[in-house]
C-alpha positions, -999 to +999 in steps of 0.1 A: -550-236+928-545-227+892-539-194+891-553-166+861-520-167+842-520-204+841-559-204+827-546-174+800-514-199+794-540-229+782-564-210+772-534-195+745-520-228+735-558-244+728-569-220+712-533-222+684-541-255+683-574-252+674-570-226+650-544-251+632-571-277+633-597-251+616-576-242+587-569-279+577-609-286+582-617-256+561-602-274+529-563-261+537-577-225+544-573-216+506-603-196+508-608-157+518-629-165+541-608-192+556-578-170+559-599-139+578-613-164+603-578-179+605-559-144+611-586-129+633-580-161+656-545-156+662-552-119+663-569-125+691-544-148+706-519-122+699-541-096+723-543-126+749-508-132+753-508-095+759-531-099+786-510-126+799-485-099+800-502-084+829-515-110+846-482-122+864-457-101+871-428-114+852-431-133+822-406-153+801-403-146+766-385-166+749-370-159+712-354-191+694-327-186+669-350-204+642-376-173+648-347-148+628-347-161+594-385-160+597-384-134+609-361-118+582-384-131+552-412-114+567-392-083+566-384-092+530-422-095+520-433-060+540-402-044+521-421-057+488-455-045+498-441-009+499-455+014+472-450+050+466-461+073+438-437+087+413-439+126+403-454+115+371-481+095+392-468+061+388-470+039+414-434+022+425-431-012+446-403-040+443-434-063+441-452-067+407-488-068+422-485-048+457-522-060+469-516-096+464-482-092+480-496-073+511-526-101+511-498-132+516-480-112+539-507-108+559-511-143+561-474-148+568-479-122+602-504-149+613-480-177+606-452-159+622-474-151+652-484-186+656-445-198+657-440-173+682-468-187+706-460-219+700-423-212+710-435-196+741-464-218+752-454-253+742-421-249+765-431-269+795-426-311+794-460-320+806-471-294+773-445-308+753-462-346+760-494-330+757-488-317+723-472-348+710-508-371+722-527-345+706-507-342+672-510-381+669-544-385+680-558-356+660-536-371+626-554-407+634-586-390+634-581-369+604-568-406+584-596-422+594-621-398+586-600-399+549-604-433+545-641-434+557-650-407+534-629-426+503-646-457+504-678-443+505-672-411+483-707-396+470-686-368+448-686-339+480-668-333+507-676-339+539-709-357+517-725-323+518-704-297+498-701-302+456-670-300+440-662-268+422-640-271+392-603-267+410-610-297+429-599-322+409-581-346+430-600-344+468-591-367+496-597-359+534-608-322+536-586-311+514-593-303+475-563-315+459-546-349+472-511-340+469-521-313+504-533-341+518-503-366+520-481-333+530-500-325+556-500-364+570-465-365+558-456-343+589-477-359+615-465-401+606-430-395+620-441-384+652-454-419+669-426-438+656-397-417+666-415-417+701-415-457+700-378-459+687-367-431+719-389-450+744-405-413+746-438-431+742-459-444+773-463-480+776-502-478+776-501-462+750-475-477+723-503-500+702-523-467+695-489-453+683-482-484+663-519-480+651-523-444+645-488-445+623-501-468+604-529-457+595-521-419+585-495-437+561-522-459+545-541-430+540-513-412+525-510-442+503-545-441+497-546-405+482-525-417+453-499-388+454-470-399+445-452-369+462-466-381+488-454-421+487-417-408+480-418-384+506-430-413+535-406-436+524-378-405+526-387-400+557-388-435+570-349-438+557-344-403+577-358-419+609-340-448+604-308-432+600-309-404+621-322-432+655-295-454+643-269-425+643-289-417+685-281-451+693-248-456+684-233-427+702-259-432+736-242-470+734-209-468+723-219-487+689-232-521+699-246-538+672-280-557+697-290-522+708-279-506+671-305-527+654-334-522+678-346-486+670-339-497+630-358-530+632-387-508+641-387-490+608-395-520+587-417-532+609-438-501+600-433-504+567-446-538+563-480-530+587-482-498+559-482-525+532-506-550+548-531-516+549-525-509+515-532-544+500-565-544+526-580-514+509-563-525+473-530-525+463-542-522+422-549-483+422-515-474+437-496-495+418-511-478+389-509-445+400-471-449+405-464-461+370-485-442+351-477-403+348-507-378+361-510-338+349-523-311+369-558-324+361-553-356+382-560-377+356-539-407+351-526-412+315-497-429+308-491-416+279-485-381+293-450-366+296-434-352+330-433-317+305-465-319+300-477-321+338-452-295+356-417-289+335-435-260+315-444-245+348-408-248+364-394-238+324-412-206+328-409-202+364-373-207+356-375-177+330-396-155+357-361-158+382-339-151+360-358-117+352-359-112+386-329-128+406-319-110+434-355-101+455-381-118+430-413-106+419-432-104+452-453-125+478-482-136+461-473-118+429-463-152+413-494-154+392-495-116+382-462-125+368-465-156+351-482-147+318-451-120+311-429-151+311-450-180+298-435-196+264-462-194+237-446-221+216-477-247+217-458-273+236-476-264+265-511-260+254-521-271+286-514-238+296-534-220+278-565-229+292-553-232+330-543-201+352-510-206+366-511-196+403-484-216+421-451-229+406-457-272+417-425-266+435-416-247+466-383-237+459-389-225+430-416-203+444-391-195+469-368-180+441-398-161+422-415-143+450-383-133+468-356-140+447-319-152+455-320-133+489-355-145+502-338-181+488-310-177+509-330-168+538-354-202+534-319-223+536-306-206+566-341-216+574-338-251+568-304-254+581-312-242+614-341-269+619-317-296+611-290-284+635-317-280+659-330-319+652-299-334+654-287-317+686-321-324+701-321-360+688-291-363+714-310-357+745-314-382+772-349-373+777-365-397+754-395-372+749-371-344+737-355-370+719-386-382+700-405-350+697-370-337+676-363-368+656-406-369+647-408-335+639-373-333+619-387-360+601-418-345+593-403-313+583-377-336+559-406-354+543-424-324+536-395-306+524-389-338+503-427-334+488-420-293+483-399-303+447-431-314+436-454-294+448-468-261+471-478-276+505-458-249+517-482-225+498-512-240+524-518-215+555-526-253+564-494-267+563-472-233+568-491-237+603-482-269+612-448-272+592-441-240+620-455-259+645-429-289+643-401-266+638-413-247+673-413-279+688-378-286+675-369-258+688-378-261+722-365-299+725-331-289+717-339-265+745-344-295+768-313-310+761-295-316+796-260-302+787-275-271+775-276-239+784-299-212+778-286-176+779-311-153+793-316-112+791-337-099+821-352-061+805-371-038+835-404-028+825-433-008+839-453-020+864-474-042+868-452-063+851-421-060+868-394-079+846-397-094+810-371-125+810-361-124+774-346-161+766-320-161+734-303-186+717-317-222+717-281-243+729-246-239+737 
């Protein structure tokens, strides 16, 4: 009989899932009114995994190392969003637009709170395999209602809504391309490390095969070209990394070193049948000829011209501000103090620069070198993470760390280009896959988790807090 806990547990985990889904539906949740209905849905899961608190009476907590450098920017942006009033009435705040910084923060609590319940209620194998059918079932979906919607594109989305004038390059639900391919960037990987572990079922390895193939065709599709050179980065990563699996769960023969590799390629070359299927012209084209923020193709345009006077005067904006930045959100307050005015970038002049095209660049003008430092500890921590849970014996572990790694990779790949990371969208699920790391390097067979039992009131009567993902 299921009891009440385990109806509060799935009730938790659907319901993250399907505000994930919700933000990437609502165009990327870019939107105010996107963002409110995002945070009031995991401010109410939040209040149910309090519940769930109660319900049993002990409950596991459990707090992955990767949580504390998110944790510690989060700190970082609320330290920003502090403002206090001189004697001479002169408001005081290390950000240089508190409002907008306590805005992106807010949204940050709602993307830290999602990482949290998915570190907590994606721990289980059976919800680890659950996940991992639903994440590749959900990205098939999402390509083919891209490509659907492509092919027969009458100028809105979804056929219904009109363009407004920032949506210049739409594919999928979402208004700009580039957010797009990011967002299938991290989902393609998943499948085809599951294949290359044997994670996958055998039922169930031609929709794999399938559904790979076609969110990469529709990644191709959308014409970024972030988004090409980030799938075929993470291909090589995945090809690498299983190759690297292999060799040390075999002792380094060659016949089984080549099996997980040969499957790479033979990806590749479905993704390439797709492409000349739906028309291979347009993406040549779009590869050789340079594009500018307006998404039109002209070759004649100059990489300058499209994003370097961005990153020259983002560059300009950092060293202004190098050690905490100039706030969460604060970017485009900022930008006009430090924009060059030499007619070089004329472009400029007419657009309103809200986002630097390049995540760690952003990184390094909202939070300066400490919030930068932060993001690599970060970073550093997923990779460990992969590659120790890339070791496992359990296939699915395996697979669920190699696909996610590589998704996180490719996107982080696409982030010198552009700001996926800037998307409540694709924060969400770039947590997501890093939660999911997480917990497979958990699941490795020689670990072993430390755990911290704390007393607490009735009717709960112990809290087991787990620390530390491996040792």
């Amino acid at each position: 009989m299921t009891t009440p806990g385990a109806r509060l547990d799935k009730v938790i985990l659907v319901g993250l899932l399907a505000a994930g889904v919700f933000t990437a539906l609502a165009h990327g949740a870019v939107e105010f009114w996107a963002v409110s209905v995002f945070e009031l849905i995991i401010g109410c899961l939040v209040l149910l995994w309090g519940i769930r608190l109660f319900v049993g009476r002990s409950v596991s907590i459990r707090i992955p190392r990767m949580i504390l450098p998110v944790l510690a920017l989060l700190a970082l942006g609320l330290l920003q969003s502090i403002a206090i009033q001189s004697t001479a009435g002169r408001q005081l705040s290390l950000s240089m637009d508190v409002e907008a910084t306590r805005s992106a923060v807010g949204v940050f609590v709602a993307l830290v709170a999602s990482f949290a319940i998915a570190a907590n209620f994606v721990a289980r194998r059976e919800h680890l395999r659950g996940l991992a059918t639903f994440l590749i079932i959900y990205g098939l979906v999402l390509a083919l209602f891209a490509l659907i919607q492509h092919i027969t594109w009458n100028g809105r989305l979804y056929w219904l809504r009109p363009l407004t004038s920032g949506a210049v390059s739409p594919f999928g639900p979402f208004v700009n391309r580039n957010h797009f391919a990011g967002y299938m960037e991290m989902l393609i990987p998943i499948p085809i490390a599951l294949l290359i572990t044997g994670g996958a079922r055998t039922d169930l390895r031609f929709l794999y095969v399938f559904a790979a193939t076609m969110m990469a065709v529709a990644v191709v599709a959308s014409l970024s070209r972030g988004g090409i050179i980030s799938l075929a980065a993470e291909l090589v990563f995945l090809a690498a990394l299983s190759a690297k699996r292999t060799a040390r769960l075999t002792g380094g023969r060659l016949s089984f070193l080549l099996r997980p590799m040969a499957l790479v390629p033979l990806v590749a070359a479905a993704i390439g049948a797709g492409v000349f299927w739906i028309g291979a012209e347009p993406v040549v084209n779009r590869v050789i000829n340079s594009s500018g923020l307006s998404g039109e193709t002209s070759p004649k345009q100059t990489f300058f011209a499209s994003r370097g006077w961005i990153w020259r005067d983002t560059v300009a904006m950092v060293e202004a501000n190098p050690v905490i930045g100039v706030g969460f959100g604060a970017y485009e307050t900022a930008y006009p103090i430090y924009s060059e005015d030499d007619g070089t970038a004329t472009l400029g002049q007419t657009l309103v620069v809200d986002r630097a095209h390049n995540d760690y660049l952003q990184v390094l003008a909202d939070c300066g070198i400490v919030g930068f430092g932060i993001a690599v500890w970060f970073i550093l921590t997923v990779f460990r993470s992969t590659w120790r849970g890339s070791k496992s014996r359990d296939s699915l572990s395996a697979g669920l760390a190699l696909g996610c790694g590589a998704g996180i990779f490719g996107l982080l790949v696409h982030s010198l280009f552009d700001f996926n990371l800037q998307l409540p969208s694709n924060a969400w699920l770039f947590l997501l896959l890093a939660a999911v790391v997480s917990q497979a390097a958990e699941r490795r067979r020689s670990g072993r988790i430390r755990t911290e039992v704390v007393e607490v009131a009735a009717p709960v009567e112990a809290v087991v807090v787990t620390t530390g993902e491996y040792r």
